[in-house]
N, C-alpha and C positions, 0 to 999 in steps of 0.2 A: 615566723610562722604566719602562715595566710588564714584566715578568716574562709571558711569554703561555704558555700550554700549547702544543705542536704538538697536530695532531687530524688521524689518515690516514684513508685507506679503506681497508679492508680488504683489498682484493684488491694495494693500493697500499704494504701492509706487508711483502711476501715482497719485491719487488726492493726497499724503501728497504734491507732490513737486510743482504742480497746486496753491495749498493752500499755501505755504510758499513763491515762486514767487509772487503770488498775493499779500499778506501781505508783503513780501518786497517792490514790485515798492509805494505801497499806503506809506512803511513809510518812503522809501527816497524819495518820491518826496514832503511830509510835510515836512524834514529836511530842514534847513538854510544851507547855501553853509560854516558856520563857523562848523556848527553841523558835516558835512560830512567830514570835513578837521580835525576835530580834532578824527573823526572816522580811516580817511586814518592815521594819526599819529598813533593811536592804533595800526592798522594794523603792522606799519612800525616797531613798538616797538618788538612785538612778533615777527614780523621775528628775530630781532636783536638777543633775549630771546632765543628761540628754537634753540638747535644746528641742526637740523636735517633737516632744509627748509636751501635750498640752497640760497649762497650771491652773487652769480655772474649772476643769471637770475631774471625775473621777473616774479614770481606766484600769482597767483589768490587768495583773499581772500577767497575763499573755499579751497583752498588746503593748505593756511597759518593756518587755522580752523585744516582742517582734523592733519595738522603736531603737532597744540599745542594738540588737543586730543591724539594722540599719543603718546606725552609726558606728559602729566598728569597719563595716564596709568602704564608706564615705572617708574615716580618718584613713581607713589604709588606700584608700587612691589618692588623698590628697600626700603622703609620704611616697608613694610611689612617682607623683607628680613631681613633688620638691626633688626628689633622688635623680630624678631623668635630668630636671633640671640644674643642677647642680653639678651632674657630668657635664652636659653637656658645657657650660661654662667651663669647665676645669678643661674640656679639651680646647676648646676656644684660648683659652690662655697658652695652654702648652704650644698651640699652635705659634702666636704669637711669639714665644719666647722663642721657639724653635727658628722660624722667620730671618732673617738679616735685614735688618730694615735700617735703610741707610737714608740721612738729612745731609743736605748740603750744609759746606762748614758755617755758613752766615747762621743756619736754621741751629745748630748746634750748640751754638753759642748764646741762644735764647734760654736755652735748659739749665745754664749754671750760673 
């Protein structure tokens, strides 16, 4: 599963953020004061997780968000880097194996 950016329209970014404000204050203020504490723990965990959100200040749970997206991004290129390269090695061998590669009998007699 890919990691996708969302992408609005602009005129379509004043009611999403309207809309997700509003759905948030309605679901923290149904949250129990234990539900939001172990929410702020989550929070606290991911800062800890992410290299990239700074440890010496205090940031916003939107910007603690915006940094683990960031890095979800980031690990999934760097898997998609290893996966390229790891084909691409593995054809590299196959080629080789496939190959006839032939030493002179002096040169062959080095090997055993």
């Amino acid at each position: 599963m890919k990691a996708i950016s969302p992408v609005r329209a602009v005129r379509g970014c004043y009611e999403a953020v309207c809309c997700v404000s509003e759905q948030s204050l309605s679901i923290s203020r149904s949250r129990s004061p234990a539900e939001l504490s172990d929410m702020n723990d989550c929070y606290s965990r991911l800062k800890e997780l992410v290299p990239s959100i700074p440890q010496d200040r205090s940031v916003s749970q939107v910007e603690i968000l915006q940094h683990v997206i960031d890095y979800i991004f980031d690990l999934q290129i760097a898997l998609e880097d290893e996966a390229d390269r790891v084909q691409n090695s593995a054809d590299v061998l196959r080629a080789l194996q496939s190959s006839e590669i032939s030493f002179p009998k002096e040169d062959a007699a080095l090997c055993h």
